[in-house]
FIPA-121997 format. One record per residue (C-alpha): residue number from 1; x, y, z; residue in one letter. Coordinates in nm, 4 decimals, always signed. Layout:
PT resi        x        y        z resn
PT  NUM        X        Y        Z    a
...
This chain:
PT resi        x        y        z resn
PT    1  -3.4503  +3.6445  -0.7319    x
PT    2  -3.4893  +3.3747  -0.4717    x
PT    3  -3.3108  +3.1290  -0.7522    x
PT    4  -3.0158  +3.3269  -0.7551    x
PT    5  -2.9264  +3.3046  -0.3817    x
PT    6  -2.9676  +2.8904  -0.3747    x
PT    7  -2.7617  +2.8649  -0.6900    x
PT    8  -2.5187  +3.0583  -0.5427    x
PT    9  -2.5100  +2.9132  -0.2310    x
PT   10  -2.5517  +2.5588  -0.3928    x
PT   11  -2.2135  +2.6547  -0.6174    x
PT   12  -2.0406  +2.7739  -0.2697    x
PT   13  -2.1374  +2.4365  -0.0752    x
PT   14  -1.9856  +2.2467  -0.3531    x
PT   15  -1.6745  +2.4676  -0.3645    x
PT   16  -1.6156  +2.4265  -0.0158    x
PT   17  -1.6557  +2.0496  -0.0526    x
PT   18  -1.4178  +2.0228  -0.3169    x
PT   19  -1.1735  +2.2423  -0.1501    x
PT   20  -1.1743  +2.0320  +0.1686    x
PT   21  -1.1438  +1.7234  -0.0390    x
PT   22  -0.8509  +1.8400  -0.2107    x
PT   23  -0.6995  +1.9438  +0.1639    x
PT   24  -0.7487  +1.5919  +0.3153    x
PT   25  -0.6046  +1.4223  +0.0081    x
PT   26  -0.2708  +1.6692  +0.0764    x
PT   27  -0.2517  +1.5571  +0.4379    x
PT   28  -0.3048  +1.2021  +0.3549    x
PT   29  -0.0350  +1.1903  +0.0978    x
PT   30  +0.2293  +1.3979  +0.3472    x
PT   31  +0.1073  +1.1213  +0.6131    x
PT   32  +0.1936  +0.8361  +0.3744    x
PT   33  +0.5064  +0.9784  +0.2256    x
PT   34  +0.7700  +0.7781  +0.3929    x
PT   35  +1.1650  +0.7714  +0.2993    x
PT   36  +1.2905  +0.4464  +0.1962    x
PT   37  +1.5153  +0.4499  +0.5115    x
PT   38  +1.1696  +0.4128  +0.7332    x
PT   39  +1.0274  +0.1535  +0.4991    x
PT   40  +1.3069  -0.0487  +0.5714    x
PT   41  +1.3478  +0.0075  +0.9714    x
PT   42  +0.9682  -0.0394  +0.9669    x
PT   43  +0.9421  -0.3724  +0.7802    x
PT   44  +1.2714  -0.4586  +1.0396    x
PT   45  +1.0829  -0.3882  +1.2971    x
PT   46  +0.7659  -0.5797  +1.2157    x
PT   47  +0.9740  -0.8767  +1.1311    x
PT   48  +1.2238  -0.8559  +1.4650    x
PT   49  +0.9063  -0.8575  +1.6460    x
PT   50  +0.7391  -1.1632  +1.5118    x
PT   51  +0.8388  -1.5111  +1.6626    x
PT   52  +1.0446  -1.7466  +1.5034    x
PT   53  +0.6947  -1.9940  +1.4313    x
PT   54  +0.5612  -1.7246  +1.2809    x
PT   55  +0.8951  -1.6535  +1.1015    x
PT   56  +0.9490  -2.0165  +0.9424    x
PT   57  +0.5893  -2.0092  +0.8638    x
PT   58  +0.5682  -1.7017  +0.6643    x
PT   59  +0.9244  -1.7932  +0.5184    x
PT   60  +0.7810  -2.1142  +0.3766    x
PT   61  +0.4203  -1.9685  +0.2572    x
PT   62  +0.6919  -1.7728  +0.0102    x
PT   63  +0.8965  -2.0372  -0.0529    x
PT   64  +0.4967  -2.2141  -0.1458    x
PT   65  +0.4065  -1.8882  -0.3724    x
PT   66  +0.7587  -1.8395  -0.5006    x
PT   67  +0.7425  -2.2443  -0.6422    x
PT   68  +0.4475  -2.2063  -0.8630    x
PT   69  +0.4998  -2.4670  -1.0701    x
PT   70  +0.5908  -2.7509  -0.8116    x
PT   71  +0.9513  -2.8541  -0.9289    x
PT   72  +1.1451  -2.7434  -0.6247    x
PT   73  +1.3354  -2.5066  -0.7703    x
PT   74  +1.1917  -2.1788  -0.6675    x
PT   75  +1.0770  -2.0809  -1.0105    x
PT   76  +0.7328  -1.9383  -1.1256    x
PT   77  +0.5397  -2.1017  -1.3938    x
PT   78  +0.7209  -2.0653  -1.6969    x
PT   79  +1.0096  -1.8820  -1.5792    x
PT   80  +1.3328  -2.0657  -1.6192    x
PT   81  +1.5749  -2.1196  -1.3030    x
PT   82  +1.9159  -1.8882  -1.3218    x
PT   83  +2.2155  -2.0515  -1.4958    x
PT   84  +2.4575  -2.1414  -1.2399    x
């Protein structure tokens, strides 16, 4: 009889914890759900508030990624440059 009641109890624990799991994982998504429009005045933000150091730097460390393969001309490895 004894087995019953901790089974059941057992089963209601881990109801309860998936139930509360499933609530968090609502809230979080809500939280993160942002418009496009507050993407962009966010990353505006950010990047108005940064110096101009900073600025050039990070500007260049793209350029640096953006030029994979070395030949000035802002391509990635194997991609070929636009037609002009």
């Amino acid at each position: 009889m004894a087995g019953r009641w901790t089974k059941a109890l057992g089963l209601a624990g881990i109801l309860g914890l998936a139930a509360t799991g499933a609530v968090v994982a609502r809230e979080d998504r809500k939280r993160r759900a942002y418009s496009a429009e507050e993407i962009r005045e966010r990353l505006q933000q950010r990047y108005a508030e940064i110096g101009d150091d900073a600025r050039a730097e990070a500007t260049e460390a793209w350029r640096e990624r953006r030029d994979a393969d070395g030949d000035g001309l802002g391509t990635t490895a194997g991609e070929q440059p636009a037609a002009p």
